[in-house]
C-alpha positions as CSV (number, residue, x, y, z in Angstrom):
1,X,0.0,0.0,0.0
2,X,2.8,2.7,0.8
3,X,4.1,2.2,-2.8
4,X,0.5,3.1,-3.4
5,X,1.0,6.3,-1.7
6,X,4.1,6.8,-2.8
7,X,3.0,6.8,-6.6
8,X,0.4,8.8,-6.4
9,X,2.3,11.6,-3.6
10,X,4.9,11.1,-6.9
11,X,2.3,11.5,-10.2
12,X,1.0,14.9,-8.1
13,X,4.7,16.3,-7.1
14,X,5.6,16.0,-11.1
15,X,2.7,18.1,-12.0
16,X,3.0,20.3,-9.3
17,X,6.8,20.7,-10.4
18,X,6.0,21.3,-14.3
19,X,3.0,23.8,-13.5
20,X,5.2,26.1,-11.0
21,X,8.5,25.9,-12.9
22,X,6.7,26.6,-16.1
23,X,4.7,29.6,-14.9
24,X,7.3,30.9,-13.1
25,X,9.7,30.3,-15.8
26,X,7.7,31.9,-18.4
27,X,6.6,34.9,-16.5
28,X,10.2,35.7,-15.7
29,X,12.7,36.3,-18.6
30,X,16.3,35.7,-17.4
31,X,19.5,34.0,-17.6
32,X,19.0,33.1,-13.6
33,X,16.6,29.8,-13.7
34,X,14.3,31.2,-11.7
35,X,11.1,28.4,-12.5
36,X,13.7,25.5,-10.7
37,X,14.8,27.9,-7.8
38,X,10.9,29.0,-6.9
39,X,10.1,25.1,-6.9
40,X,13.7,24.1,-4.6
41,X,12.8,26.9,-1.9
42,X,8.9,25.9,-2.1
43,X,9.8,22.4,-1.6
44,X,12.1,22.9,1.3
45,X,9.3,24.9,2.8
46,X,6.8,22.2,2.5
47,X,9.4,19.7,3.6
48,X,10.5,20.9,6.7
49,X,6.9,22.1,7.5
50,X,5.3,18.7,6.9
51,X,8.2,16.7,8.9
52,X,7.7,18.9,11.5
53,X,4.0,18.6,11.8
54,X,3.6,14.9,11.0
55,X,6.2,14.1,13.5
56,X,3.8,15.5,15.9
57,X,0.7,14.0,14.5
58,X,1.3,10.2,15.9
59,X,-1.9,9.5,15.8
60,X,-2.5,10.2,11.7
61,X,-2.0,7.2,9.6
62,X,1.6,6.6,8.6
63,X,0.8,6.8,4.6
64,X,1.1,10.2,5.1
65,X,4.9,10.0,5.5
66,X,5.0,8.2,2.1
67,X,2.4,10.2,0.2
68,X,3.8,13.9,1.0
69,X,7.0,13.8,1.7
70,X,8.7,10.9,-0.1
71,X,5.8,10.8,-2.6
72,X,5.0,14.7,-3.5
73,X,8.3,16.3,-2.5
74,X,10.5,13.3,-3.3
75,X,9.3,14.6,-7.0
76,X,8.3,18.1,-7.0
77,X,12.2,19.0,-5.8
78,X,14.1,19.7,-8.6
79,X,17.8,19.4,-7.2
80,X,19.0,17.3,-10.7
81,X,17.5,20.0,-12.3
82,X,18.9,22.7,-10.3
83,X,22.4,21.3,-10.8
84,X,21.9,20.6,-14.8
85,X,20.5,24.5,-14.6
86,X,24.0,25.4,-13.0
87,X,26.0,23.5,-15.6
88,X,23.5,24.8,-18.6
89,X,24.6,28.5,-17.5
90,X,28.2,27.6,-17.1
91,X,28.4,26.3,-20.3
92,X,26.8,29.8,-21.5
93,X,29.4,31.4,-20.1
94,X,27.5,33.1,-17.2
95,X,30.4,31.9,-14.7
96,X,29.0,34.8,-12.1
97,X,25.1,33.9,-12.6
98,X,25.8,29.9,-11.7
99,X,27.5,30.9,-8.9
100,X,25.3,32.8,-7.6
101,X,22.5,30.6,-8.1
102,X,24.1,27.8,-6.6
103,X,25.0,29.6,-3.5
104,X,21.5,31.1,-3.5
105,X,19.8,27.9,-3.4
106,X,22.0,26.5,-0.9
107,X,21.5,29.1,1.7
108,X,18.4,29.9,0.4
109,X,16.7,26.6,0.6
110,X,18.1,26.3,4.6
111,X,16.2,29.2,5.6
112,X,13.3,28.1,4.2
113,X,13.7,24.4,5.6
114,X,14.0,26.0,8.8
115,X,11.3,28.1,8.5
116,X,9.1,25.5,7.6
117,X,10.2,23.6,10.4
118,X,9.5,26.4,12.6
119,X,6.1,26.6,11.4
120,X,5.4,23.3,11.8
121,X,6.2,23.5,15.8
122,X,4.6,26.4,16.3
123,X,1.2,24.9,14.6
124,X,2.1,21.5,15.8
């Protein structure tokens, strides 16, 4: 049954993933791959908030752990994406614009893990 869960946490985070780097991605014109980095920080939001919360949750029913996050976030985040971005706008030539991405993301994406975390106490 989790592989159940897991499959269909997993068809949703795809979608979820396409939709919101696509929108973003096509509303915003850049060299920066900004569609990838709004769905990395969203998902380290939504992971650290729903570890938190389920952790606190014992009585829900454990599918949960394998529908959200190894299901929906195990494929909404993009991080082989983020790092083929990186390498896409190396090979362009835009040494300064990876770089910054990469470190962006990176300390980016721990505030918002701990911020989801820290929401997910303070609701839990």
């Amino acid at each position: 049954m989790k592989y159940l869960y897991i499959a269909l946490g997993g068809a949703l985070g795809s979608m979820a993933r396409y939709w919101v780097g696509s929108a973003v991605g096509t509303r915003v014109q850049s060299r920066f791959p900004w569609g990838t980095f709004v769905v990395n920080m969203t998902a380290c939001v939504v992971i650290g908030f729903v570890m938190e919360w389920l952790g606190k949750r014992s009585s829900l029913d454990p599918a949960f752990r394998f529908l959200i996050p190894v299901g929906f976030i195990g494929a909404y985040s993009t991080f082989s994406t983020f790092e083929w971005d990186a390498l896409m706008t190396v090979r362009a030539g835009y040494f300064l614009t990876s770089a910054l991405y990469l470190a962006g993301s990176v300390v980016a994406g721990f505030i918002a893990v701990w911020a989801g975390a820290r929401l997910g106490d303070w609701l839990g």
